[in-house]
N, CA, C and O of each residue as an XYZ file, in Angstrom:
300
protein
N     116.924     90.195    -53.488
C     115.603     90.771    -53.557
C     115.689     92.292    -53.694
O     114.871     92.870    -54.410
N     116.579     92.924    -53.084
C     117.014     94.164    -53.463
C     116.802     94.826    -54.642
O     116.159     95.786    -55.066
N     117.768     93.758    -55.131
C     118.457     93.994    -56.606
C     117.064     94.016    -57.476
O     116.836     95.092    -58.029
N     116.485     93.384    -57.593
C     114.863     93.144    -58.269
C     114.178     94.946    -57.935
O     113.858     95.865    -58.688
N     114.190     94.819    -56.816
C     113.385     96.049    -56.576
C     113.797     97.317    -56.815
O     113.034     98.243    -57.089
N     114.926     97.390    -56.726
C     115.923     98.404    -57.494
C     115.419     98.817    -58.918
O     114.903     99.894    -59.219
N     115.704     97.605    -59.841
C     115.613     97.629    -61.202
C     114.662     97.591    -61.213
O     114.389     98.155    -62.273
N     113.299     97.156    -60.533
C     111.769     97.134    -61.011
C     111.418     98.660    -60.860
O     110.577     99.030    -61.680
N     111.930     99.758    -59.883
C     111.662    101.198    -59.777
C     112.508    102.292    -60.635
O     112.231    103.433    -61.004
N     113.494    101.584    -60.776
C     114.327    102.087    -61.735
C     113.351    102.353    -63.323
O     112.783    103.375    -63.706
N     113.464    100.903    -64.025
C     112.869    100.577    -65.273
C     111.499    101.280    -65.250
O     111.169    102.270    -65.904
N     110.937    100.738    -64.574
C     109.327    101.587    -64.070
C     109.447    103.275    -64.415
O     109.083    103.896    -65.414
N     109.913    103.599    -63.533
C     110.107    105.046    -63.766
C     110.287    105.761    -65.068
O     109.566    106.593    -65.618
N     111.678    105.113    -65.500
C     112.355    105.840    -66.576
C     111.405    105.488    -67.688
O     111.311    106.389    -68.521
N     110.551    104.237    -67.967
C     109.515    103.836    -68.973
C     108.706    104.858    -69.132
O     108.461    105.366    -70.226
N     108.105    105.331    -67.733
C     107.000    106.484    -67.882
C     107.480    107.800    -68.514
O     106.850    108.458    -69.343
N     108.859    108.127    -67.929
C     109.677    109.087    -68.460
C     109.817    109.067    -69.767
O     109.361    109.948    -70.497
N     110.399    108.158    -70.132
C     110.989    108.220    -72.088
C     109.505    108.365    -72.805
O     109.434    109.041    -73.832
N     108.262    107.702    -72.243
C     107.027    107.539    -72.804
C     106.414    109.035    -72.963
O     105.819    109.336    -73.998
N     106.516    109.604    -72.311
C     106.309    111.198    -71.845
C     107.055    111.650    -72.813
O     106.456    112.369    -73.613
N     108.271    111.452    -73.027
C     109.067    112.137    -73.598
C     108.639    111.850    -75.387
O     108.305    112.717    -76.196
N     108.747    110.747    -75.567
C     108.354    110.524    -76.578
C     107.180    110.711    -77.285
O     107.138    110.740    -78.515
N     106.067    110.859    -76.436
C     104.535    111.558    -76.980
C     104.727    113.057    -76.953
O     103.988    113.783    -77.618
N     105.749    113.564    -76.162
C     106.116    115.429    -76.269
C     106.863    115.643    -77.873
O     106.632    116.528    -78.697
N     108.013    114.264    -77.969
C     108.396    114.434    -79.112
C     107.540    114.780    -80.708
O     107.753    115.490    -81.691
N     106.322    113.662    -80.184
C     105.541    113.911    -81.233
C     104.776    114.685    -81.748
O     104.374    114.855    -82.899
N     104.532    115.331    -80.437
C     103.560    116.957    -80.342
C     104.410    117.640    -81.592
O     104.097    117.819    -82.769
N     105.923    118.027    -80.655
C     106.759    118.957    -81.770
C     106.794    118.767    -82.864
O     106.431    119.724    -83.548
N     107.145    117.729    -83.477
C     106.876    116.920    -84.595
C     106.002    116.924    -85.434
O     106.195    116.932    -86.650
N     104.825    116.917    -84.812
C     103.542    117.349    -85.638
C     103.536    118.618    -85.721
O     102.762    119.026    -86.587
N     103.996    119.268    -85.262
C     103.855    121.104    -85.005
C     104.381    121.351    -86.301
O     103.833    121.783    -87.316
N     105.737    120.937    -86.035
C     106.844    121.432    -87.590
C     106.059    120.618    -88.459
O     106.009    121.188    -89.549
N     105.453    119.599    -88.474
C     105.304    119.374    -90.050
C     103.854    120.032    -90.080
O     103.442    120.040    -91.240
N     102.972    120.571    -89.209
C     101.975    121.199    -90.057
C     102.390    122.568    -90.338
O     101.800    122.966    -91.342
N     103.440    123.746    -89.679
C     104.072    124.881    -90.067
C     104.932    124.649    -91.498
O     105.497    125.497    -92.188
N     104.824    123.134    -91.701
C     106.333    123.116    -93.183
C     107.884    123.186    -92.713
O     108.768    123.757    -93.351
N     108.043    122.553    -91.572
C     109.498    122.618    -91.108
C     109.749    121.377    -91.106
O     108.886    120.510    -91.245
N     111.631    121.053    -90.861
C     112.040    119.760    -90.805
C     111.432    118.790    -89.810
O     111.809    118.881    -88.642
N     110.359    117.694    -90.204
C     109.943    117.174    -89.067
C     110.568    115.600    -88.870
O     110.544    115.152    -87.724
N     111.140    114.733    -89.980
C     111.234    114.148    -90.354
C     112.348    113.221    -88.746
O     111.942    112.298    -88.041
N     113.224    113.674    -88.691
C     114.233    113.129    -87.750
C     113.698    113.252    -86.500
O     114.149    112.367    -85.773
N     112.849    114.048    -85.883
C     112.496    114.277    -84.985
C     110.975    113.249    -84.773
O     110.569    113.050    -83.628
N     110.480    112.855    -85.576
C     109.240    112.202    -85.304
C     109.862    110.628    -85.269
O     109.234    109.750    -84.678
N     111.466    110.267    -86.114
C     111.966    109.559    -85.666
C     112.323    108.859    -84.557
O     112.262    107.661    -84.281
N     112.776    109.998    -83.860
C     113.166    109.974    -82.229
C     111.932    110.263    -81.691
O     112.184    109.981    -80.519
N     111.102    110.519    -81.689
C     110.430    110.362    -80.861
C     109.371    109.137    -80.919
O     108.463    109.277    -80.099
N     109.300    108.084    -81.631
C     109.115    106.608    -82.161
C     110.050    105.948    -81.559
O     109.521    105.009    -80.963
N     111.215    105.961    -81.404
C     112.478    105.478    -81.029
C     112.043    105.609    -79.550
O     111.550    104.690    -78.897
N     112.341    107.147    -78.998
C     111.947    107.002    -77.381
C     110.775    106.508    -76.845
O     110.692    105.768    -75.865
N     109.803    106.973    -77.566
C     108.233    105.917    -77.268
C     107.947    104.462    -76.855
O     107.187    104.017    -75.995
N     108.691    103.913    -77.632
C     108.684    102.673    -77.721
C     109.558    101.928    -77.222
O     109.396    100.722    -77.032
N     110.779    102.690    -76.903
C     111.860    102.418    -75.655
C     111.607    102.436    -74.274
O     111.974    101.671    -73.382
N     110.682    103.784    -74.254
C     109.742    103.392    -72.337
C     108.668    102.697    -72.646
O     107.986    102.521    -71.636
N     108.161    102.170    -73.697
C     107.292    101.057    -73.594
C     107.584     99.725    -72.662
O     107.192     99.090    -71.682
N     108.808     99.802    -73.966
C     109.715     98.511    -73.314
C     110.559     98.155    -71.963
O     110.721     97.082    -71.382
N     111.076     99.595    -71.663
C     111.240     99.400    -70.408
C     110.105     99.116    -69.325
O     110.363     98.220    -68.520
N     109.095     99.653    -69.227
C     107.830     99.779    -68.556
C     107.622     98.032    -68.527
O     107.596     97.582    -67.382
N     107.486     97.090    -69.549
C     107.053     95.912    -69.506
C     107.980     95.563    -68.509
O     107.757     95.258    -67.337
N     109.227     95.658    -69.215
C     110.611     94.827    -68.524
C     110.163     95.262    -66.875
O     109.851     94.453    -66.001
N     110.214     96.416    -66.760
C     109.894     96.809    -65.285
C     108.797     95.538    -64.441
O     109.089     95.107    -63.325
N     107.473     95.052    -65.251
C     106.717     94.729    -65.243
C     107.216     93.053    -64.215
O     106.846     92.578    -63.141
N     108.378     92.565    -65.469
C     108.726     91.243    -65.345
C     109.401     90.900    -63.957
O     109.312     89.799    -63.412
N     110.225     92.204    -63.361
C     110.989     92.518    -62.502
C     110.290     92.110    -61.228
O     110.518     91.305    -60.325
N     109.017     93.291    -61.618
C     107.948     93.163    -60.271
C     107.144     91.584    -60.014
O     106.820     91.094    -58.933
N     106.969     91.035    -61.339
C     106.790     89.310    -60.808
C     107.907     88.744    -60.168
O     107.804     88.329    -59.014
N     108.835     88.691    -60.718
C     110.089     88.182    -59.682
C     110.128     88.755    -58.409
O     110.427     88.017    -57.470
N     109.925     89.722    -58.237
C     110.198     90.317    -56.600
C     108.913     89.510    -56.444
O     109.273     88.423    -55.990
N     107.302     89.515    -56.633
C     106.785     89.096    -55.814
C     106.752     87.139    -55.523
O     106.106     86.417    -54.764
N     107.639     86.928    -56.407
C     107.437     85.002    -56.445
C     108.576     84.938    -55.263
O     108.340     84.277    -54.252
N     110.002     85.748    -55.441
C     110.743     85.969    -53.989
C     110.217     86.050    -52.510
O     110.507     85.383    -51.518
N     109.568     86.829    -52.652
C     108.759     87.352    -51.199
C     108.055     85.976    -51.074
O     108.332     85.158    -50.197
N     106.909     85.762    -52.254
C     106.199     84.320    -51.764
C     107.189     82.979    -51.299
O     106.976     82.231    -50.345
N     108.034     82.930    -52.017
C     109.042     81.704    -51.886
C     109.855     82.040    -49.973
O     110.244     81.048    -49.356
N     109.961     83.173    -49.444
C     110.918     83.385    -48.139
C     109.376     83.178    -47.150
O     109.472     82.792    -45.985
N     108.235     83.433    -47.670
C     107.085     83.092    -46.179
C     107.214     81.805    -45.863
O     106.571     81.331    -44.926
């Protein structure tokens, strides 16, 4: 049960993190391409990280049902 709750705060977290990160990516991203700079790789990655703390965030999600069907299953 640990182990669940571990990875459910873990995943959780870092989802919100990369998600953050990845909507900052896009700010910059949009910046350079409305100044006319290289925006191209960078709006990449930041699609890439977006959608990577998406995914973690769910997974986090799945974690937290298992911890709570545990807890129900030990009352």
């Amino acid at each position: 049960m640990q182990r669940e709750r571990i990875l459910w705060l873990t995943k959780g977290i870092g989802g919100l993190l990369c998600t953050g990160l990845g909507l900052s990516l896009f700010g910059e991203a949009l910046a350079q391409k409305i100044t006319g700079g290289h925006w191209f790789w960078l709006g990449t990655a930041s699609l890439t990280v977006f959608n990577f703390g998406l995914c973690l965030m769910f997974d986090s999600h799945n974690h937290q049902l298992r911890l709570l069907n545990l807890k129900r299953l030990d009352q």
